[in-house]
C-alpha positions in Angstrom: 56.7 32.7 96.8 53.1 32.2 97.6 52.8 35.1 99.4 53.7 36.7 96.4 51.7 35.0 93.8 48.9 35.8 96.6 49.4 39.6 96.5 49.9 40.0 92.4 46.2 37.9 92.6 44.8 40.3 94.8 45.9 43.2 92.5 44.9 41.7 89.0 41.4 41.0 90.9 41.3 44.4 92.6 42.4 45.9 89.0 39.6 44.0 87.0 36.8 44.6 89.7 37.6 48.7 89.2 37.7 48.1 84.9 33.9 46.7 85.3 32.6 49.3 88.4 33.7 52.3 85.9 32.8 50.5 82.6 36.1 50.0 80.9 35.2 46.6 80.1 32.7 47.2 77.2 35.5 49.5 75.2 34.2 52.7 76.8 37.4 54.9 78.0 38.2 56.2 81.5 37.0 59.4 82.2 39.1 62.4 82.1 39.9 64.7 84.3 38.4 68.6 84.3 40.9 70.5 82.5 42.8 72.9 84.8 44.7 76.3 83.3 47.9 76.8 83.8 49.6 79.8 85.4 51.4 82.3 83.1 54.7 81.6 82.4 57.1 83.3 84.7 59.6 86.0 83.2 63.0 86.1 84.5 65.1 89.9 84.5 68.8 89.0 84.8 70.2 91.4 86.6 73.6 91.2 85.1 73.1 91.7 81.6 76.5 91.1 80.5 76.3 87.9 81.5 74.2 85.6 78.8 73.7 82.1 78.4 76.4 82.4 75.4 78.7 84.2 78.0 81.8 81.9 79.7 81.8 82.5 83.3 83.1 79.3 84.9 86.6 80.0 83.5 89.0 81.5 86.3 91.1 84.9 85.8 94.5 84.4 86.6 96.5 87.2 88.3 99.8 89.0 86.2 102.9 87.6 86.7 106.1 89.5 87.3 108.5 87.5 85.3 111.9 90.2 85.9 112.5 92.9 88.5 115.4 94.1 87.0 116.4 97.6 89.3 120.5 97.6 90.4 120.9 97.3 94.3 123.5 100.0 94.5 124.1 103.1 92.6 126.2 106.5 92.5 124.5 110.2 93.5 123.5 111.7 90.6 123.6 108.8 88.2 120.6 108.6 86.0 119.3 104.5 85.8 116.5 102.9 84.0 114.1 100.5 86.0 112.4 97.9 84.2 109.7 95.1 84.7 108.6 92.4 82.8 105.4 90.6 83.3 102.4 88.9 81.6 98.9 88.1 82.2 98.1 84.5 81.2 94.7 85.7 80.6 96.0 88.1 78.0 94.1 91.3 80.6 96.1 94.8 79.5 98.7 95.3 82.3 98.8 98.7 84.1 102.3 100.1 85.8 103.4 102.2 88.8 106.2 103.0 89.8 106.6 104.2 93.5 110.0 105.5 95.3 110.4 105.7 99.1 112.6 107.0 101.4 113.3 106.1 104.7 111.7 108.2 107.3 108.9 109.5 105.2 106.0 108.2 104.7 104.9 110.0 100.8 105.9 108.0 98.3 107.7 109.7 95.2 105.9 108.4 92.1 108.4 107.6 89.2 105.9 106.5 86.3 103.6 104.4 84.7 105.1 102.2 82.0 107.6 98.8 81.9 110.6 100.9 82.2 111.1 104.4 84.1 114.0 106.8 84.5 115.0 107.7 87.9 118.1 110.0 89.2 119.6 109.0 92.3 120.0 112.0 94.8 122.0 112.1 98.2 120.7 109.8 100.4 121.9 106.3 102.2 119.4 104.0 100.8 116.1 104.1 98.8 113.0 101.2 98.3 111.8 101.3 94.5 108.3 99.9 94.2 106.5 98.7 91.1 102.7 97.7 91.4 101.5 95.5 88.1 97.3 95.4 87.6 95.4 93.5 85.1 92.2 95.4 86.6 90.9 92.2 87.5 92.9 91.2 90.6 95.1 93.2 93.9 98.1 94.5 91.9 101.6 92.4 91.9 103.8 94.3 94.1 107.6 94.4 94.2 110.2 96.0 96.4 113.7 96.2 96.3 115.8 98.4 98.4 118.7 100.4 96.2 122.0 102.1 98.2 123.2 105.4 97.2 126.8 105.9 97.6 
């Protein structure tokens, strides 16, 4: 505690001695300091201008969602079937559709269409894989498979 007292004596004095060596005791003021320019402001280009400070991009895009597959797993030759998907995008993104149909042993695939629901003809053959890709644009598109028999 004395130590203390000691040191906080030390600094009023030191503090009191400096007022009187630069004259702040007789109600003059301190001296001020040369005034210094400062450097021009610095412009910033963003590079992605349609991103703003009003634009949201902390929020996360979710993928689409296939919510039904619906394709029948066996059908007749020559039968004409519809092939439908249902799916969403949480994010409300517009959903794109393809359609895809492969046989085994080669390696094109036959494309069938474009939208939710496609017509296809089954022809001769033992067994087929029907493929639908669904894209919001955003994300890898949502693939399903499902292998049909042809009797």
């Amino acid at each position: 505690m004395v130590r203390n007292l000691h040191t906080a004596f030390e600094i009023v004095c030191f503090t009191l001695m400096l007022m009187a060596f630069i004259g702040c005791g007789d109600g003059e003021s301190l001296p001020t300091a040369p005034e210094v320019p400062l450097p021009p402001p610095v412009e910033f280009h963003n590079p992605f201008p349609e991103f703003n400070e009003s634009s949201v991009v902390y929020q996360f895009n979710e993928p689409p969602v296939i919510d039904q597959f619906i394709v029948p797993g066996m059908v007749s030759d020559n039968d004409r079937y519809h092939l439908h998907v249902i799916a969403h995008d949480a994010d409300g993104d517009t959903l794109t559709y393809s359609w895809a149909l492969t046989v085994p042993g080669q390696t094109d695939k036959v494309f069938l269409g474009n939208k939710p629901t496609v017509a296809w003809k089954a022809v001769a053959g033992t067994r087929v894989t029907v493929e639908v890709r669904v894209s919001d644009q955003v994300h890898p598109p949502v693939i399903r498979r499902q292998p049909i028999k042809i009797r």
